[in-house]
C-alpha positions in Angstrom: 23.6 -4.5 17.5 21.2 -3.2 14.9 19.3 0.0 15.7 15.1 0.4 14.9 14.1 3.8 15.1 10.6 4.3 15.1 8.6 7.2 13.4 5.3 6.7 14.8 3.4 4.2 17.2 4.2 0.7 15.7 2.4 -2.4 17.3 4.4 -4.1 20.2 3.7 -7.4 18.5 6.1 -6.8 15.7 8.1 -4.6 17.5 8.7 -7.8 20.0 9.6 -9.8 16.9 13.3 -7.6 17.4 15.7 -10.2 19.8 16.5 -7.2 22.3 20.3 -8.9 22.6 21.0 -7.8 18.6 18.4 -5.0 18.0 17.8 -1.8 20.1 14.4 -0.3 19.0 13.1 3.4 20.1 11.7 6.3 19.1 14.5 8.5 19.5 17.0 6.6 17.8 20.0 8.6 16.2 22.1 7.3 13.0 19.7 4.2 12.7 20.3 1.3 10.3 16.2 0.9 10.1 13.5 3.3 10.4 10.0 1.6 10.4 7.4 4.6 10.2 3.4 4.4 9.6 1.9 7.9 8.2 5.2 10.3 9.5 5.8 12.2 6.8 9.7 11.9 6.0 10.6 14.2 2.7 12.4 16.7 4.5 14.5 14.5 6.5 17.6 14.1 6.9 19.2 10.0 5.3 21.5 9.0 7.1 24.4 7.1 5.5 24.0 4.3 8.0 20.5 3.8 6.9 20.3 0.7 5.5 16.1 0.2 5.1 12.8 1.9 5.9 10.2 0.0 6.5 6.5 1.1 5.9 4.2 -0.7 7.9 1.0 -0.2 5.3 0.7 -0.1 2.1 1.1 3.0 0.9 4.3 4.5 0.8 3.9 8.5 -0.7 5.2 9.6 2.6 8.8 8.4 1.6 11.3 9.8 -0.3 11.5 7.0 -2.5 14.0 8.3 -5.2 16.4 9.5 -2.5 16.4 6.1 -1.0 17.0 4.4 -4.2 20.1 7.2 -4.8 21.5 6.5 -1.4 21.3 2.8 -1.6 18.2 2.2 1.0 15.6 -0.5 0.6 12.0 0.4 1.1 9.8 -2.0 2.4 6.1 -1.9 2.4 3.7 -4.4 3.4 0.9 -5.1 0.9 -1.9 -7.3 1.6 -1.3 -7.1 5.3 -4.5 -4.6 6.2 -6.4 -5.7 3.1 -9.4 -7.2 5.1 -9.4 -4.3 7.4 -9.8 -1.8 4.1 -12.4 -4.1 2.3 -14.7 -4.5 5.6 -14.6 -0.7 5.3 -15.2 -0.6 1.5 -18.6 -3.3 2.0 -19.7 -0.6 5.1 -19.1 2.4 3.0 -21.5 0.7 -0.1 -24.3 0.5 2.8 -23.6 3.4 3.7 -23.7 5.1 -0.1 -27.0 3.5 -0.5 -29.1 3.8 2.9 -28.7 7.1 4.6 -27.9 5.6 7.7 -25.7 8.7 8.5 -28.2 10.8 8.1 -30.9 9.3 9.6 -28.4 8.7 12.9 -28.1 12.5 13.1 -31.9 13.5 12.5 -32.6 10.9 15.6 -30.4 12.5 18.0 -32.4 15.9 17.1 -35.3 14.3 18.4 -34.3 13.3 21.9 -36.3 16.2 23.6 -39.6 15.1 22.4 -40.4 12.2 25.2 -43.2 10.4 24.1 -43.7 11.7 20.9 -40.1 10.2 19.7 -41.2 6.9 18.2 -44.3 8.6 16.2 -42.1 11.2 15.0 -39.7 8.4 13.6 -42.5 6.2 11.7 -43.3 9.6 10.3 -40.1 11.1 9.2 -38.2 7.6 8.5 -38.9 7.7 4.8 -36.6 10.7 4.1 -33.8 8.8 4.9 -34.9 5.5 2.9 -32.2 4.2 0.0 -31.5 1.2 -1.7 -30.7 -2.3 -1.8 -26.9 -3.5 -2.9 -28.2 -7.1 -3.6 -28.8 -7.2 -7.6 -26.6 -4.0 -8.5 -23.8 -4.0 -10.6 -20.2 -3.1 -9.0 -17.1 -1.9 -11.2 -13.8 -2.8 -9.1 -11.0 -1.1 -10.7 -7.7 -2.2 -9.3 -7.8 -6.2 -8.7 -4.8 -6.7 -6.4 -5.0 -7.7 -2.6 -7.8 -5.7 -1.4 -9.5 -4.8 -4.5 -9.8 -8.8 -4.8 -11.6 -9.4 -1.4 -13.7 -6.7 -2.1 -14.9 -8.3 -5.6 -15.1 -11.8 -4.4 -17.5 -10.4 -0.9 -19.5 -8.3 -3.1 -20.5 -11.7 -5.1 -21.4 -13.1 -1.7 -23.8 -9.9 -0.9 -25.7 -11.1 -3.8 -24.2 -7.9 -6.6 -23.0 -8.7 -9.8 -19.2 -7.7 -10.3 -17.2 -6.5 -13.0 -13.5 -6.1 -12.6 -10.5 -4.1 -14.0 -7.0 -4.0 -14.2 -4.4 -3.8 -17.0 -1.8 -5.3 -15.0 -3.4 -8.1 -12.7 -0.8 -10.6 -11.5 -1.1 -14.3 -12.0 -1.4 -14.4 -8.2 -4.3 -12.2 -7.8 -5.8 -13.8 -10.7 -6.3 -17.2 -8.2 -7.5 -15.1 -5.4 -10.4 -14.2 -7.9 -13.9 -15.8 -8.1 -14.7 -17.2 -11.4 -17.6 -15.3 -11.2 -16.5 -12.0 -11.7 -16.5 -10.6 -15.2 -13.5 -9.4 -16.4 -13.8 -5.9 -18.2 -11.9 -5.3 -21.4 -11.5 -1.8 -20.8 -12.0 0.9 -18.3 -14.9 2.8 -20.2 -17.1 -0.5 -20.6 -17.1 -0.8 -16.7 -17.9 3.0 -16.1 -20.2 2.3 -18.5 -22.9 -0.4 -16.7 -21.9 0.2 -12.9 -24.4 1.6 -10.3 -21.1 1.6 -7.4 -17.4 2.6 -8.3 -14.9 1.1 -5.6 -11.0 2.6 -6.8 -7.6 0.3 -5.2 -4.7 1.5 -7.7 -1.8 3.6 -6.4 -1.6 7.2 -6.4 1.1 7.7 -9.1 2.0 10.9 -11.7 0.1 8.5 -14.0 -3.2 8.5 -11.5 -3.4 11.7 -10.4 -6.9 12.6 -10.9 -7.4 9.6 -12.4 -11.2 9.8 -12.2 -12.0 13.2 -14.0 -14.3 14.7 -16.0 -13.8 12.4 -18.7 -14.5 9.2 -16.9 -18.0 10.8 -15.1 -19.0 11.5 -18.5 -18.9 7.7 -18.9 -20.6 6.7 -15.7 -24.2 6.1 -15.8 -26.7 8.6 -13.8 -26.5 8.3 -10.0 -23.6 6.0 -9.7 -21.9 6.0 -6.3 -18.1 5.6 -5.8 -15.8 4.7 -2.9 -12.2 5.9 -2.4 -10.2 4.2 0.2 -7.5 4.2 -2.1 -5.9 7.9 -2.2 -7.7 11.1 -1.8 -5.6 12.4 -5.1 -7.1 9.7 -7.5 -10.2 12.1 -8.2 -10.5 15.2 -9.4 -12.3 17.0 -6.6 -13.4 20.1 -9.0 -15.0 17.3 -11.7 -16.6 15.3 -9.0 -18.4 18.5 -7.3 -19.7 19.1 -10.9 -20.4 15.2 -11.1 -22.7 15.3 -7.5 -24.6 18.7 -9.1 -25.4 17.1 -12.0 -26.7 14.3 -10.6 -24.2 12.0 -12.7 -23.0 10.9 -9.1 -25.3 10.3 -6.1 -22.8 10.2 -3.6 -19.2 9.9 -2.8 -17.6 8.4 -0.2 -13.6 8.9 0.5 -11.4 8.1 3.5 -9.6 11.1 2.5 -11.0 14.5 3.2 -9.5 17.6 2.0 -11.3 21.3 2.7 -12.8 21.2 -0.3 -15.6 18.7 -0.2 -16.1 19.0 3.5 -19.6 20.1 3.9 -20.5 19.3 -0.2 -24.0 17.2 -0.2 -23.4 13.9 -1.6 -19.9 13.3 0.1 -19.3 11.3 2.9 -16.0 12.0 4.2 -14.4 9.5 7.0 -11.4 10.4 8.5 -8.5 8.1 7.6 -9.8 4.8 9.1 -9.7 2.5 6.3 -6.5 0.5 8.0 -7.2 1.8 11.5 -7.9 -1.7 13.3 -5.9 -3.3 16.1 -5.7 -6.6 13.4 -4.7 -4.3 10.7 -2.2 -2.8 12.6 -0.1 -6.1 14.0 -0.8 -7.7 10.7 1.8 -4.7 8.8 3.9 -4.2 12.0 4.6 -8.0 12.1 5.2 -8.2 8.2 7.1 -4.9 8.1 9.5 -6.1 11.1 9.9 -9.8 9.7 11.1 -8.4 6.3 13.4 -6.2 7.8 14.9 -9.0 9.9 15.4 -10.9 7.0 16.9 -8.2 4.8 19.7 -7.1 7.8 20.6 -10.6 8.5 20.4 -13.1 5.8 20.2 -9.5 2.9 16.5 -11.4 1.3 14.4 -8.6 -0.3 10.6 -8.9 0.0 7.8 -6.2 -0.9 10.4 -3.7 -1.9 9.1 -1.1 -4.0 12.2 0.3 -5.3 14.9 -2.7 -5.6 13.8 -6.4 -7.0 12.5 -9.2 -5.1 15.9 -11.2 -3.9 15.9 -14.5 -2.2 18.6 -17.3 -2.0 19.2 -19.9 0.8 21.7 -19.3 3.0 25.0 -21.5 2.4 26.9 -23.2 5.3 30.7 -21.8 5.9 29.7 -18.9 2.9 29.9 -15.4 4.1 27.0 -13.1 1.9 28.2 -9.8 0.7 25.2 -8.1 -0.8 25.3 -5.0 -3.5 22.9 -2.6 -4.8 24.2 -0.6 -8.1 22.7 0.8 -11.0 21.8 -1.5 -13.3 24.5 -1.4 -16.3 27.0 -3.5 -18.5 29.8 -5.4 -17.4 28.8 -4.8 -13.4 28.8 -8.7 -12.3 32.0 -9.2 -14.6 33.5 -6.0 -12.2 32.5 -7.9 -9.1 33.6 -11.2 -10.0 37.2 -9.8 -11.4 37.3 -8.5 -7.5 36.2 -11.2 -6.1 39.0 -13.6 -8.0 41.7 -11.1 -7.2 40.7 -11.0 -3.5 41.1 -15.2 -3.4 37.3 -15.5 -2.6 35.6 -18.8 -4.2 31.9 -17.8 -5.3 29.7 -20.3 -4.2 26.2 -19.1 -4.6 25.2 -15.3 -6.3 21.7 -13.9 -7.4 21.7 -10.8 -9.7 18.5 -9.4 -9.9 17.2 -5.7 -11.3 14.1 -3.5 -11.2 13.8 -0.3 -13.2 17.7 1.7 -12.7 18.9 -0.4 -9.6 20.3 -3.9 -9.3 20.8 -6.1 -6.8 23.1 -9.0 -5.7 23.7 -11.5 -3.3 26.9 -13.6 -3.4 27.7 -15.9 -1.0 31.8 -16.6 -0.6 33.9 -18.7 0.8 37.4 -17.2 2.5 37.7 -14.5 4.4 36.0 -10.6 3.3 38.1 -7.6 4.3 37.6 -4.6 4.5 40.1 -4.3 1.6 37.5 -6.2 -0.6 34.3 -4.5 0.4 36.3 -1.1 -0.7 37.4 -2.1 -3.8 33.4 -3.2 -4.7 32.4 0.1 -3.0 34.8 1.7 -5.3 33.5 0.3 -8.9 31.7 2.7 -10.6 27.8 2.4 -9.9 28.0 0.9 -6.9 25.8 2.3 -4.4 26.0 0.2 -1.6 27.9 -2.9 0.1 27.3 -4.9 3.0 28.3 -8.4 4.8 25.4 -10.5 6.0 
């Protein structure tokens, strides 16, 4: 019986994906082989050593301790792509928004509702304060071209705005999710340099942090307006404020607020709702639970972002042992010398690596002891071993 502990409110249809006769799920779990978790905040707890995988339903996964896991052996799933149309209908809103003060206008209106029948003259008169600007016909830098940033390129074409994307390590996948339209920019500076809107979808990393600064505003052209629903961090809040002064940026629209540019004119802040739909939220539970299912009983790996992508058939009459070790010399000539002196055939095995941490699968046929599993435990840089 595998145990699913539960860190915040996960959606009952992935949840149900979990046979009840060979997984217990709840929130109050103790020793759990899987934790599945949304925004909880998990650096100061406790790892288990049972803990076998933690599975982020969302993209974003700066509320795990991702080092730790990969020192203790635990695979961290996240689920990319999965709220992607949720975050770009957002993004599209949040242009309109940028560019017609619709937000503004809302809140004048309400002001008005003691004025009976002079309401709809006070409107025609007051309505051009809150007048803006078409999207159709502007220029839109997308920087970041994976699974959202894509769908937010190829819709913008379809609104009619000319679209000029950027990133240095696109995948050959999300190169065929891209319209041929879109121009392709050869660096960062010559798409600050022609944009009117600035939509940002690249991880928050040491590499990112205030990734748009000073510097890049300097680039921008006068009155650009950028969206941030990828991570509040990603611009340098100080820079911007000076940015929205200036005049260099019109407006700013985040999903992330922080006390700081609460109240700042020019900044629409929205509270956290770029993946906050019912659709969004089965979509990541349902992948999140089916890639844990298929790590714990067949040991695949699939949107982990700290051990390789793994994936081998299962073999009829095999047993799997899995390992995950630091990625060094001589390691599958260690596990083979074990597996020979242990009388086990190797029928199948996948050896696969990312960054300090390898993984295997090897399907066997005879019978695994415990006296084998110990003696792989044992090698030196072996951080975990499991049966399948």
């Amino acid at each position: 019986m595998y145990k699913i502990q539960t860190l915040n409110k996960i959606s009952p249809k992935g949840l149900d994906l979990f046979p009840r006769e060979r997984y217990e799920v709840a929130s109050e779990i103790i020793d759990p082989d899987v934790i599945v978790v949304r925004s909880f905040k998990m650096h100061d707890m406790e790892l288990s050593s049972n803990l076998k995988a933690i599975a982020r339903a969302g993209a974003g996964t700066n509320n795990i301790p991702i080092e730790k896991c990969s020192e203790k052996g635990i695979v961290v799933f996240n689920t990319p792509g999965a709220n992607a149309n949720a975050v770009k209908e957002i993004v599209l809103a949040s242009m309109l928004l940028a560019s017609r003060d619709i937000i503004g206008g809302a809140t004048w209106t309400q002001s008005i509702k003691d004025e009976g029948e002079n309401v709809p003259s006070l409107v025609e008169k007051n309505k051009s304060n809150f007048a803006g600007c078409e999207i159709k016909g502007k220029k839109l830098g997308v920087v970041g071209l994976g699974a959202i940033g894509a769908l937010v390129a190829n819709s913008a074409l379809d609104l009619g705005m000319e679209v000029i994307g950027y990133d240095p390590y696109l995948s050959v996948d999300a190169a065929w999710e891209l319209s041929s339209k879109i121009t392709k920019a050869t660096g960062l500076e010559t798409l600050l340099s022609q944009v009117d809107y600035l939509t940002i979808h690249v991880p928050l990393l040491d590499s990112t942090k205030n990734f748009i600064n000073a510097e890049k505003f300097a680039m921008m052209r006068e009155g650009v307006k950028i969206i941030n629903f990828a991570r509040g961090g990603l611009v340098d809040n100080d820079a911007l404020k000076e940015a929205l002064k200036s005049g260099k940026v019109s407006t700013y629209v985040t999903d992330f607020p922080s006390a700081d540019i609460l109240g700042v004119e020019g900044i629409i802040a929205i509270p956290h709702l770029g993946a906050s739909t019912k659709e969004s939220e089965e979509n990541c539970a349902v992948m999140a639970v089916e890639q844990v299912k298929d790590y714990l009983e067949n040991g695949n790996i699939k949107n982990s972002v700290n051990l390789p992508h793994a994936s081998m058939p299962r073999n009829a009459g095999t047993t799997r042992i899995t390992t995950i070790t630091q990625n060094i010399p001589s390691m599958i000539t260690q596990i083979s010398s074990i597996m020979a002196e242990e009388s086990l055939n190797i029928n199948d095995m996948l050896n696969k690596s990312r960054g300090d941490l390898a993984y295997n699968i090897i399907d066997v046929l005879g019978d695994v002891t415990d006296q084998t599993l110990s003696k792989l435990s044992q090698i030196e840089g072996v951080i975990a071993v499991r049966v399948v």
